[in-house]
C-alpha positions in Angstrom: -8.6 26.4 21.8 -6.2 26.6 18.8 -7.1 24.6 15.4 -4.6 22.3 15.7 -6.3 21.1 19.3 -10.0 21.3 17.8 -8.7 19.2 14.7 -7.0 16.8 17.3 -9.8 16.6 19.3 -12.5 16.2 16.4 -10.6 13.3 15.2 -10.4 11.7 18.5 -13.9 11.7 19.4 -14.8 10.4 15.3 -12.6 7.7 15.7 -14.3 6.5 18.8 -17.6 6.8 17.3 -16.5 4.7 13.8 -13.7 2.1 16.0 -18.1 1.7 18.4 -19.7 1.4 15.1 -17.3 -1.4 13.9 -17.8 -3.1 17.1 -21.6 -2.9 17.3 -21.8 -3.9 12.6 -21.6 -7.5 13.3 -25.0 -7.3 15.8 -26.6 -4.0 15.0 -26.1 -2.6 11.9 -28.9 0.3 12.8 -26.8 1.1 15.8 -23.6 1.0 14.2 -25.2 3.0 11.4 -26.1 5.6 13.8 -21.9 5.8 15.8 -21.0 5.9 11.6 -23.1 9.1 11.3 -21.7 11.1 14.1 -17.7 10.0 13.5 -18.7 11.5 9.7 -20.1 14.7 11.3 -17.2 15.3 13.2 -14.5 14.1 10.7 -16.5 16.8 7.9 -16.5 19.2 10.9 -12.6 18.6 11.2 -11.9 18.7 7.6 -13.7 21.9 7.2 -11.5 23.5 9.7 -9.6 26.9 8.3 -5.6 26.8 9.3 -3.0 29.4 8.9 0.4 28.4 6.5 2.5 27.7 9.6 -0.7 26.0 11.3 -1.7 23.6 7.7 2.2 22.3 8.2 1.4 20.5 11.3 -2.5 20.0 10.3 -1.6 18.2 6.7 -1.0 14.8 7.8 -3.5 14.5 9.9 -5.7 16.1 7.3 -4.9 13.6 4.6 -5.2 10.8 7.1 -9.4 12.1 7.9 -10.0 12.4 4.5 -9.3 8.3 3.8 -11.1 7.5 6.7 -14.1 9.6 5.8 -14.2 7.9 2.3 -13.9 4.8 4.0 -16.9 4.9 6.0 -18.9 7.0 3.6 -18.6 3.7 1.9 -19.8 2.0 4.7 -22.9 3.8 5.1 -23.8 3.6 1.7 -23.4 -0.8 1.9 -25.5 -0.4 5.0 -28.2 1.6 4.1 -28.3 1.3 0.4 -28.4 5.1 -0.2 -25.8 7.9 -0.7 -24.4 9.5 2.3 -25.6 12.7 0.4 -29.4 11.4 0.6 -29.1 10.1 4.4 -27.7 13.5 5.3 -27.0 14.9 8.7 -29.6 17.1 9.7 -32.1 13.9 9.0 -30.3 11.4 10.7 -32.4 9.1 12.7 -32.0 8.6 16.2 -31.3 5.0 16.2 -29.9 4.4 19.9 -33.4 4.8 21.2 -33.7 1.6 19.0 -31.6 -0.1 21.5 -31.6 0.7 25.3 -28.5 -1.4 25.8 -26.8 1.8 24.9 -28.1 5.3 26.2 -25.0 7.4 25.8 -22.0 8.2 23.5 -19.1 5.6 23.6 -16.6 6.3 26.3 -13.2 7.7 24.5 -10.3 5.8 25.4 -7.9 8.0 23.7 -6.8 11.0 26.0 -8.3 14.4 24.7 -8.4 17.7 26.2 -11.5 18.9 28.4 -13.4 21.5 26.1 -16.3 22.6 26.8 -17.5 22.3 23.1 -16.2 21.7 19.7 -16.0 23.9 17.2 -19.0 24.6 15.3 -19.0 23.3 11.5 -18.1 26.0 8.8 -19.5 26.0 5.2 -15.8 27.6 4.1 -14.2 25.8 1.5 -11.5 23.3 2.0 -8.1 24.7 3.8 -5.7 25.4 1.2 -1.7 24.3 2.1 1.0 26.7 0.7 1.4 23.9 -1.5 -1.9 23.6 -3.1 -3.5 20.3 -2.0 -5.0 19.3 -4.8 -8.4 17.7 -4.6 -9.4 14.9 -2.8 -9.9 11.7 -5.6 -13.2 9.3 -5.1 -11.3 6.7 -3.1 -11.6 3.1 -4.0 -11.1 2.1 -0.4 -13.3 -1.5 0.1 -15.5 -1.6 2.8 -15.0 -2.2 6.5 -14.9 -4.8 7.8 -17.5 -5.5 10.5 -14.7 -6.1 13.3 -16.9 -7.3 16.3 -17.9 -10.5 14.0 -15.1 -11.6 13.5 -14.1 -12.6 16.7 -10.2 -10.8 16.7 -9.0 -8.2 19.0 -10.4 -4.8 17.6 -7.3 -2.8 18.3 -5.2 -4.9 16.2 -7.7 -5.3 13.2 -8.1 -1.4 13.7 -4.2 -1.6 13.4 -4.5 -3.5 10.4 -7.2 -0.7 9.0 -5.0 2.3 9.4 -1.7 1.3 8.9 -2.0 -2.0 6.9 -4.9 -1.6 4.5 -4.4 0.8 1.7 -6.6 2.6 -1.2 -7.0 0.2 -4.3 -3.5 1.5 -5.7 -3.0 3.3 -8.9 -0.1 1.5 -10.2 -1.1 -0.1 -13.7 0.5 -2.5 -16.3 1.6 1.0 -18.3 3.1 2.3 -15.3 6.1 -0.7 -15.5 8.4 -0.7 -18.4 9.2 -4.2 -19.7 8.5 -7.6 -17.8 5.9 -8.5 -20.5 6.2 -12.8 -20.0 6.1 -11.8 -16.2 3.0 -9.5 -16.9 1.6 -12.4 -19.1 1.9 -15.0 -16.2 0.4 -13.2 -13.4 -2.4 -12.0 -15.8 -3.3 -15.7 -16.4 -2.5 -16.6 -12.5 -4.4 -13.8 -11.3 -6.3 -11.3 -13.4 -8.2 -13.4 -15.1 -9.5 -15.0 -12.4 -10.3 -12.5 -9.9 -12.1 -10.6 -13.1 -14.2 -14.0 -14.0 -14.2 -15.9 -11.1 -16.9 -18.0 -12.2 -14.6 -20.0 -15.1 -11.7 -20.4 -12.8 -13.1 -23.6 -10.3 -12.1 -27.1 -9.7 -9.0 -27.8 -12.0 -8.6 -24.5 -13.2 -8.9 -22.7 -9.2 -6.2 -20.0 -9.2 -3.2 -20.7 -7.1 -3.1 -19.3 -3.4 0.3 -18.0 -3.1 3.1 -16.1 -5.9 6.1 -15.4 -4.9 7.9 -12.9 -6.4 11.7 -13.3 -6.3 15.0 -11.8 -7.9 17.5 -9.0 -7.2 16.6 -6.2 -4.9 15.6 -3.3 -7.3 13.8 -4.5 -9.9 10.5 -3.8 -9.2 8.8 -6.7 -7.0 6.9 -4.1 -5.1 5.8 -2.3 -7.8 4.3 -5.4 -9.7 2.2 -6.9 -6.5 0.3 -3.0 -6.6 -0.1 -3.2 -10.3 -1.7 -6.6 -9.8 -3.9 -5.1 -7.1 -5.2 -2.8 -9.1 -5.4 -4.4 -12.3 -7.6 -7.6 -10.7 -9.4 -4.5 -8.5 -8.8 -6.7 -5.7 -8.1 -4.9 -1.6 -4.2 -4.5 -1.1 -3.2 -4.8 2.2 0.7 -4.6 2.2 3.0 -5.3 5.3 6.6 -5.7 5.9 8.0 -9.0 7.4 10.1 -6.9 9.2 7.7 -4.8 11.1 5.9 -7.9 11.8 8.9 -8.8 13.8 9.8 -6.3 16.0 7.2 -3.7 16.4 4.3 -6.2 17.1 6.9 -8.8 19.2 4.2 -10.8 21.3 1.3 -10.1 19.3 2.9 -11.5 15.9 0.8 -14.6 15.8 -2.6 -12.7 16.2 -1.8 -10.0 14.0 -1.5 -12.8 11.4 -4.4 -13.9 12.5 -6.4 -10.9 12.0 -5.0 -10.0 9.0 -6.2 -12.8 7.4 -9.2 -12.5 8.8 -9.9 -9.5 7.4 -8.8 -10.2 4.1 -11.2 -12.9 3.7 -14.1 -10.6 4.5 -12.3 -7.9 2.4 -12.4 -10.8 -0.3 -11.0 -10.4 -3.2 -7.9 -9.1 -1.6 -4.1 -9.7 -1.9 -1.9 -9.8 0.9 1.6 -8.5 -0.1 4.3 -9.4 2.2 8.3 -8.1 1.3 11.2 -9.7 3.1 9.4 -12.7 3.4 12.4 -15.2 3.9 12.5 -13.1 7.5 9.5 -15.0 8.5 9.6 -17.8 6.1 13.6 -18.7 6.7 14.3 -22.6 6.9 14.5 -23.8 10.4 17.7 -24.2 12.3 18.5 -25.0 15.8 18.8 -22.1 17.0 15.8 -20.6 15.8 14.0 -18.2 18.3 10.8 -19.9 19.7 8.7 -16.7 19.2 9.9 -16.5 15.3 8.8 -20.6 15.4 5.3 -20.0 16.6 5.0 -16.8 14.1 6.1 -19.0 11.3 4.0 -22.3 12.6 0.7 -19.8 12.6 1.2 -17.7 9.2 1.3 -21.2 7.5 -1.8 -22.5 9.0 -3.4 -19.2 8.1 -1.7 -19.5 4.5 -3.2 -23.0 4.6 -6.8 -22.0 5.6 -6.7 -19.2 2.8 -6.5 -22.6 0.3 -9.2 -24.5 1.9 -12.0 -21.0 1.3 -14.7 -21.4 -0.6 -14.4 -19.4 -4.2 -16.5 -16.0 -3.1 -13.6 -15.9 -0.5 -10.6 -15.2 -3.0 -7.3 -14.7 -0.9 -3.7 -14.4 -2.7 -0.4 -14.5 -0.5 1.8 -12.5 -2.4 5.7 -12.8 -1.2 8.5 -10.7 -2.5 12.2 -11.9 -1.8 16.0 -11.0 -2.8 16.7 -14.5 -0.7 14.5 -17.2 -2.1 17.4 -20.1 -1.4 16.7 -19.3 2.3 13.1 -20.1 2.3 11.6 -22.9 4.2 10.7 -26.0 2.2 7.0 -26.3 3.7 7.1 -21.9 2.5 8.2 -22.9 -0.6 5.7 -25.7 -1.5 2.6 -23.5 -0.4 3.8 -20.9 -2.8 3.0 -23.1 -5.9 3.9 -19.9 -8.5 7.1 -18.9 -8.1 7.9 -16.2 -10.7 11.9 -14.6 -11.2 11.9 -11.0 -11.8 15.1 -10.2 -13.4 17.2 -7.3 -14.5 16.0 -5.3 -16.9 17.1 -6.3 -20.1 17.8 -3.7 -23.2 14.7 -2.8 -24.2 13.5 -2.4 -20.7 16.2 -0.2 -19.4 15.4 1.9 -23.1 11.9 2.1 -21.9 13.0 3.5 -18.3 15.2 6.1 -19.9 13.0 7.6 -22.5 10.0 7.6 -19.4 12.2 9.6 -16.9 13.3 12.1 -19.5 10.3 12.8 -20.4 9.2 15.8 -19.2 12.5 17.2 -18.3 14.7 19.8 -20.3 17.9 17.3 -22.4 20.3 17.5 -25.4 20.5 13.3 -26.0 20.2 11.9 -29.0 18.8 8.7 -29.9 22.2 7.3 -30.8 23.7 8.3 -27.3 20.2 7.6 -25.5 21.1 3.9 -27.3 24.9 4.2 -26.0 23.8 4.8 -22.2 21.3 1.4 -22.9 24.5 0.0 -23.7 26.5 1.4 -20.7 24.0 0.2 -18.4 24.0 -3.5 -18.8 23.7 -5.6 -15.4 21.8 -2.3 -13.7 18.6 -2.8 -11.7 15.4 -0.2 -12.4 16.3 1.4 -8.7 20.4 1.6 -10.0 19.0 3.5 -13.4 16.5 5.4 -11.9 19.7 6.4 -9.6 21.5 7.3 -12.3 19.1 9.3 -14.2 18.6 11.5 -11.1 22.5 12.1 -10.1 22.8 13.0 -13.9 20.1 15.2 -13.7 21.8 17.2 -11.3 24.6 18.0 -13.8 23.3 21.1 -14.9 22.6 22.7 -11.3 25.9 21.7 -10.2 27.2 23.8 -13.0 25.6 27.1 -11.7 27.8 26.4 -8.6 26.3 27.3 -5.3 27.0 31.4 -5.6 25.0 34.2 -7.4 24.2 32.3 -10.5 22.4 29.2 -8.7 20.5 32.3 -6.5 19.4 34.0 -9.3 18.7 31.0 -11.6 14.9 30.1 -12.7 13.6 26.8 -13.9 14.1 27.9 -17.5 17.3 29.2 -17.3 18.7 25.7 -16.3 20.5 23.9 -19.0 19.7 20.7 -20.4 21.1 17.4 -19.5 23.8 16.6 -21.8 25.3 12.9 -22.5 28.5 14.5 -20.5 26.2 14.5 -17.3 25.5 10.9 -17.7 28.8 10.1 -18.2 30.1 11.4 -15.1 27.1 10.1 -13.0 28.2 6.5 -14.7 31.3 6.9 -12.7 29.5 7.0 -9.7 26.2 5.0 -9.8 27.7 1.5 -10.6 25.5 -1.2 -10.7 24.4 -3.1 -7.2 24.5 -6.9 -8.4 27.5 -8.7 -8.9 27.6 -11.8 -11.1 27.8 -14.4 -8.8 24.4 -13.2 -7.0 22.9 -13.4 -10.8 24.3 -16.6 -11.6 22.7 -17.8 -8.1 19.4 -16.5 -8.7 19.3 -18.3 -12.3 19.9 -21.7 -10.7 17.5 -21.1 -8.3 14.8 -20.2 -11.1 16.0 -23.2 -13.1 15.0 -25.5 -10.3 12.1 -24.3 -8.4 11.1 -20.8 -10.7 8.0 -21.0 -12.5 7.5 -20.9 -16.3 11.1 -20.9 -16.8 11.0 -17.1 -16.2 
């Protein structure tokens, strides 16, 4: 067999053993201990695998993807048996199912995998190397799994949930965003502060249950719900409204329901939601009846999330470009409702002096100041834009003959004030006025904090 099957078929057979051990947490933890153990050998077996360059191209992905789950439920074992999976080992593992007789045999794998014979045996080599140097693998701040069996949802969707929904803790910080400081300063209060001393934020002072996060596209709404996630250390799971729509069509109201779920026992967590006026858009008569029930069941969860207890901390995070379409009953459940707005002078100074930095130019502070000027009414995703096209200025001088074949990354000019000047003449700014002028008499009404 080829590396590429062994890899395929090592990860198949670990994430039947982990997807049992979830299953059996909620009534066994020995037993599920014991399906954690042997989806770790395997996934360790997998990741120790040696690849060729053209092979690591195709084994990369699924690579990375092992490596998160194996962090995961490193994690998992440690919660469970209140040691390190370097103390439990695998050579010392104990033999658990003869614990239980309910269970005499591996779990049966659902996935299909080819018929070998045997797997691979595990290799003490050092970590495959990818022609572009994969770097090290980072201690992952991943939050335990949730035991899915107990919680009475359907296990393929909450496994769903798991892998695609559920990220690592992100790394995004408050340094990491140039400018928004009263913005920074209201969700720090709202949000921060309590999940960081929970015990000083009950009764009157209980945190609200749902922010929104509203404004022109661009500016960073995305950005700010990962900062928080990782400034309050809280579990990030992050979905799209419009996936929720379309791939999962049928299953929308359960996947609510599960995702929920688990972010209550993933407590504290934050459940990030962009597009949410696609779910969340006032009713009309002609509403679809499957987009009524999805909405009717994402408030009663959003509802439930309220009525927790306080070691159950839930936040419904929604981002929007549209917040005038929002349904009133959406609206009133998200009691913060903070406007993120263009970035104003010294924000956009901030984003120019970051991206540059770093990167070979010939601008002055006075014409670094002029291209503040010349950028008035931009979003961060226009600038950034613009600071790329104009960072191309000096390769497209070397043309596309001998010159640009023969150039080397210190034989490229810098980036003059000319380059921006002729990238300004392309990247024009995305929001018009009238959209602006909208979105301030929205904020003046409804917004929060006068932000």
């Amino acid at each position: 067999m080829t590396q590429l099957e062994n890899q395929k078929y090592l990860y198949d057979r670990a994430f039947e053993f982990i997807k049992t051990g979830l299953e059996r947490e909620g009534n066994d933890k020995l037993l599920a201990l014991d399906y954690y153990l042997k989806g770790l050998k395997d996934l360790n077996e997998a990741l120790n695998l040696k690849f060729s360059n053209t092979e690591w191209l195709k084994a990369k992905q699924l690579h990375e993807k092992m490596t998160k789950h194996k962090s995961t439920i490193e994690k998992r074992v440690k919660d469970i048996s209140n040691k390190s999976i370097d103390t439990i080992g695998f050579q010392q593992t104990p033999n658990l199912l003869k614990l239980d007789k309910r269970v005499s045999s591996p779990p049966t794998y659902s996935r299909t995998t080819p018929n070998y014979k045997k797997a691979a045996s595990p290799t003490n080599s050092p970590m495959p190397q990818s022609p572009n140097n994969l770097p090290q693998r980072a201690n992952s701040t991943r939050p335990k799994t949730a035991p899915v069996n107990s919680l009475n949802v359907d296990p393929k969707l909450a496994n769903l949930i798991l892998n695609d929904v559920l990220i690592d803790k992100p790394t995004v910080n408050w340094d990491d965003i140039a400018g928004l400081e009263q913005v920074k300063a209201t969700l720090r209060e709202t949000v921060i502060l309590p999940a960081l001393k929970p015990e000083l934020f009950t009764g009157l002072r209980s945190p609200p249950r749902g922010i929104l996060l509203f404004g022109p596209p661009g500016t960073g709404k995305t950005l700010l719900a990962k900062a928080l996630a990782f400034e309050a250390k809280c579990t990030f799971f992050s979905i799209s409204a419009s996936s929720l729509m379309s791939k999962f069509m049928g299953e929308s109201e359960k996947l609510v329901r599960t995702l929920f779920q688990l972010a209550k026992e993933l407590s504290p967590s934050i459940i990030f939601i962009d597009e949410i006026d696609s779910i969340l858009k006032g009713r009309t008569d002609s509403e679809h009846e499957g987009s009524r029930r999805l909405k009717t069941e994402f408030l009663l969860q959003f509802d439930g999330v309220g009525s927790q207890s306080d070691t159950k901390r839930v936040l419904v995070m929604g981002a929007t470009n549209r917040p005038q379409e929002l349904d009133e009953a959406a609206r009133r459940r998200f009691v913060k409702r903070v406007y993120i707005p263009l970035p104003d002078a010294e924000t956009r100074l901030q984003l120019i002096n970051k991206s540059l930095k770093g990167t070979l130019h010939s601008l002055t502070d006075a014409q670094i100041n002029q291209l503040v000027d010349s950028t008035e009414g931009y979003s961060g995703s226009d600038l950034t834009a613009l600071i790329k096209d104009a960072a191309m200025g000096p390769l497209r001088q070397l043309g596309d003959g001998g010159t640009f074949l023969n150039a080397t990354v210190d034989s490229i000019p810098p980036i003059t004030y000319a380059d921006f000047d002729k990238s300004l003449r392309i990247i024009r700014k995305s929001v018009g006025p009238e959209s602006l002028e909208e979105y301030s008499n929205w904020n003046n009404e409804y917004g929060s904090a006068g932000l």
